[in-house]
C-alpha positions as CSV (number, residue, x, y, z in Angstrom):
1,X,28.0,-10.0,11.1
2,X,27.1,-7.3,8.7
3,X,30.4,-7.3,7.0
4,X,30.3,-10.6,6.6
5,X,27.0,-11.4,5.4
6,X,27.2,-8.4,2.9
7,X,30.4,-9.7,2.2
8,X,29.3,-12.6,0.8
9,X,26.5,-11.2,-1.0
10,X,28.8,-8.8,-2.9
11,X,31.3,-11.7,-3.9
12,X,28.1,-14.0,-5.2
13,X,27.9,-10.8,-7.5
14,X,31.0,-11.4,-8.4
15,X,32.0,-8.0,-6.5
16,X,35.4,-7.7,-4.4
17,X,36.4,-5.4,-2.3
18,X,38.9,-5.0,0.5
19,X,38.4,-5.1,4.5
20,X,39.0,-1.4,4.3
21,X,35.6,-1.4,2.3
22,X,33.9,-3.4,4.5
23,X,34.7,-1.6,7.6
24,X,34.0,1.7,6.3
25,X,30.8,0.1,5.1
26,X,29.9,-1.3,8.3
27,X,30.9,2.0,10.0
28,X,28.5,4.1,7.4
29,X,25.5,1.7,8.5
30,X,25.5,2.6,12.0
31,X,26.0,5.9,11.5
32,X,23.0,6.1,8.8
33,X,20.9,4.5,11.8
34,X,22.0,6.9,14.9
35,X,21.4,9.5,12.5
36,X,18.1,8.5,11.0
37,X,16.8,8.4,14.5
38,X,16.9,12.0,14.7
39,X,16.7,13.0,11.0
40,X,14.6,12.4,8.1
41,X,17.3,11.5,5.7
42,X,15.6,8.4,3.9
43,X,12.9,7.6,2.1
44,X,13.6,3.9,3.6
45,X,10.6,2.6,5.7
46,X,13.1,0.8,8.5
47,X,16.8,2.0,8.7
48,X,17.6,-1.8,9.3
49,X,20.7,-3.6,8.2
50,X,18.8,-5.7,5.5
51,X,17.5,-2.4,3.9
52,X,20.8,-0.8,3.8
53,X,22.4,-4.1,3.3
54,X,20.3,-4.0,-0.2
55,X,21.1,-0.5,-0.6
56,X,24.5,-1.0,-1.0
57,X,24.5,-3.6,-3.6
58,X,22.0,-1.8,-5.6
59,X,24.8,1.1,-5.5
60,X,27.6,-1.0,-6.4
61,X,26.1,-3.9,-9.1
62,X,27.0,-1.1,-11.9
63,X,31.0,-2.0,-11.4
64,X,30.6,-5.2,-13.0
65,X,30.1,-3.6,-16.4
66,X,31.0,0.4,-16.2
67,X,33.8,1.5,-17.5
68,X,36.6,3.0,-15.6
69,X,36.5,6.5,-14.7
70,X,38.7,9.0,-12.5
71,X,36.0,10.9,-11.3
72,X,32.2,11.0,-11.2
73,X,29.5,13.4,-9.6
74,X,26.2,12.1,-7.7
75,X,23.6,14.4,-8.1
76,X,20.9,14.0,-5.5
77,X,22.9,12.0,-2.9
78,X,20.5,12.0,-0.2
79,X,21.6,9.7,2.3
80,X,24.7,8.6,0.4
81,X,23.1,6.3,-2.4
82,X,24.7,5.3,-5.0
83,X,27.3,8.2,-4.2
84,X,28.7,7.6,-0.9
85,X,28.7,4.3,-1.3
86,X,30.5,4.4,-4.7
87,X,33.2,6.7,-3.2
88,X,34.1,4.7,-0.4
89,X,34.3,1.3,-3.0
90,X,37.0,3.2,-4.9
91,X,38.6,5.7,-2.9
92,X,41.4,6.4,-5.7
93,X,38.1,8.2,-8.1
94,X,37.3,11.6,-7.2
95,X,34.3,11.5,-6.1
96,X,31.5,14.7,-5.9
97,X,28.4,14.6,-4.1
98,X,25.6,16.9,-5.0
99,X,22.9,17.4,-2.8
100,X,20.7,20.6,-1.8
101,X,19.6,19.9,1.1
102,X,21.0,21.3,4.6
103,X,20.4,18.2,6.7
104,X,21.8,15.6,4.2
105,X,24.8,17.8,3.3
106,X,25.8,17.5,7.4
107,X,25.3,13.9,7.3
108,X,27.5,13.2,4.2
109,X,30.3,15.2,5.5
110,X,30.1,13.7,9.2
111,X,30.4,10.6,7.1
112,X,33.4,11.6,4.8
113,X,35.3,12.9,8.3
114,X,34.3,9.6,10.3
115,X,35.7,7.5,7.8
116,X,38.5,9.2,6.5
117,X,36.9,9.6,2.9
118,X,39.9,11.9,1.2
119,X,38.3,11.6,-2.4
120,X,34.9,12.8,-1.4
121,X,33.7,16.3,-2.1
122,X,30.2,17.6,-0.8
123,X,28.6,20.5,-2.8
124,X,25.4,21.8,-1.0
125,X,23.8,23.0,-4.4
126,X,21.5,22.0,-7.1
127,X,23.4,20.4,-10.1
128,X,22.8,23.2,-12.4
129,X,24.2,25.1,-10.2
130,X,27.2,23.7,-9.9
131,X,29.8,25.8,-12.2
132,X,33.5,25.0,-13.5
133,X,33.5,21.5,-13.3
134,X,33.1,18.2,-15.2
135,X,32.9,14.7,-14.7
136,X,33.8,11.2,-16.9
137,X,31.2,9.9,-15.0
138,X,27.4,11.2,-13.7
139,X,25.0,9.1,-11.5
140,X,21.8,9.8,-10.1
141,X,19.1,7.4,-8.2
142,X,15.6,8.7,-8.0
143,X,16.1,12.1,-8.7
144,X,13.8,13.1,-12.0
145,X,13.4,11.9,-15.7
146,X,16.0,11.4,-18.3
147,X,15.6,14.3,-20.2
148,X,15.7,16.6,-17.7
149,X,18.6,15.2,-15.8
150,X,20.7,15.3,-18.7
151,X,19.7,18.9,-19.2
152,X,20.4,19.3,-15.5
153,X,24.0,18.5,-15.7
154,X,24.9,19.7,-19.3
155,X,27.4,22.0,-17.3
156,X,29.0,19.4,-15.4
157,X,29.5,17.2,-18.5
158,X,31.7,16.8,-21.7
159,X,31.3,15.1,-25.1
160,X,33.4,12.3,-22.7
161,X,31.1,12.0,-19.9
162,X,29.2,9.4,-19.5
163,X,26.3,9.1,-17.7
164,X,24.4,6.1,-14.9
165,X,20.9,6.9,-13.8
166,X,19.4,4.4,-11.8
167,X,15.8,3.5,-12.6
168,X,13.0,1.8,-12.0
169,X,10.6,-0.8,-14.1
170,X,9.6,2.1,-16.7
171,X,12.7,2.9,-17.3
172,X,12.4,3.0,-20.9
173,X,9.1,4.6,-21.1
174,X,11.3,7.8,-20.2
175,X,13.5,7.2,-23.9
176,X,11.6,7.9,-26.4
177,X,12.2,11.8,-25.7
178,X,15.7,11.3,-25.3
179,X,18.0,12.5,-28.3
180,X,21.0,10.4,-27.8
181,X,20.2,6.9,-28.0
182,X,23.9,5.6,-27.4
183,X,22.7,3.8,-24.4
184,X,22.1,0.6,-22.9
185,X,20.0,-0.6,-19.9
186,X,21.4,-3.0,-17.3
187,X,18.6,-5.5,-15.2
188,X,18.6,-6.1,-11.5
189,X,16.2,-8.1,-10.0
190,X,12.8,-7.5,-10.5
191,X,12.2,-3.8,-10.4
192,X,16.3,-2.3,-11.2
193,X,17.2,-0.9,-14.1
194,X,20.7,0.9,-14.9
195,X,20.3,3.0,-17.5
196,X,24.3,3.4,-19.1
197,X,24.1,6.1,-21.9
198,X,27.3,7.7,-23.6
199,X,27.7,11.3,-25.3
């Protein structure tokens, strides 16, 4: 029933996917709930299926107008939003997962083993931390500002990379002390906004 009825949602977004997706999908839900039980890994009030449900296509709604990309990094992945989520809808991209914390990092990599996720790498580190490596694409949902999350990944980035911070109402309150104004912000709903910016 989940599959189905998120399924449809998806493809009313004009989002497709194959039943590989949606099993891995469904499979990611009911582990998010068994472990949510015993951990705190989301800020989400009710680990129910409409929650996550929403979750999900807040995570994906940025393939209908990004680019394509080989790889991206997800700083801040938490539970596995927009990371996670994004790794298992193209599981061809190289896909890194950057998240500090001990108890989130065990959950993503139960998840990447349960489901067979060979694109996926988990770094337990903060992403300035992270050395060596860049990205065509960096995403991050609810980490920090602008500003300081493109300061935060200047190491992970080239003049290529692009960049996909998800973002609230004020999103472009957060602008007007960016530098690079090669951007453009995508609606969702009432309270979404996908901020798309290019080097």
């Amino acid at each position: 029933m989940f599959s189905q009825t998120l399924k449809k949602e998806l493809e009313n977004h004009d989002l497709h996917f194959d039943e590989l997706f949606y099993e891995r999908c469904a499979k990611f839900t009911t582990l998010l709930k068994e472990w949510g039980k015993v951990h705190n890994l989301t800020s989400l009030n009710n680990l129910n299926d409409i929650d996550i449900k929403t979750n999900i296509i807040d995570s994906l709604y940025p393939l209908r107008f990004l680019e394509d990309f080989s790889s991206f990094a997800d700083i801040g992945t938490g539970a596995g939003y927009p990371g996670m989520i994004l790794a298992i809808a193209k599981p061809d991209t190289k896909a890194v997962l950057i998240e500090p914390r001990v108890k989130r990092v065990a959950f993503l990599n139960f998840v990447k083993n349960v489901l067979g996720l060979q694109n996926i790498e988990i770094i337990q580190k903060r992403a300035e931390d992270v050395k060596d490596k860049s990205f065509e694409l960096i995403t991050s949902r609810a980490v920090t500002n602008t500003n300081l999350l493109l300061k935060l990944t200047k190491n992970i980035s080239t003049k290529d990379t692009k960049y996909l911070f998800y973002k609230g109402s004020i999103c472009e309150d957060e602008l007007d002390d960016v530098e690079n104004k090669n951007y453009e912000i995508f609606e969702f709903g009432l309270h979404r906004n996908y901020l798309y910016m290019k080097n």
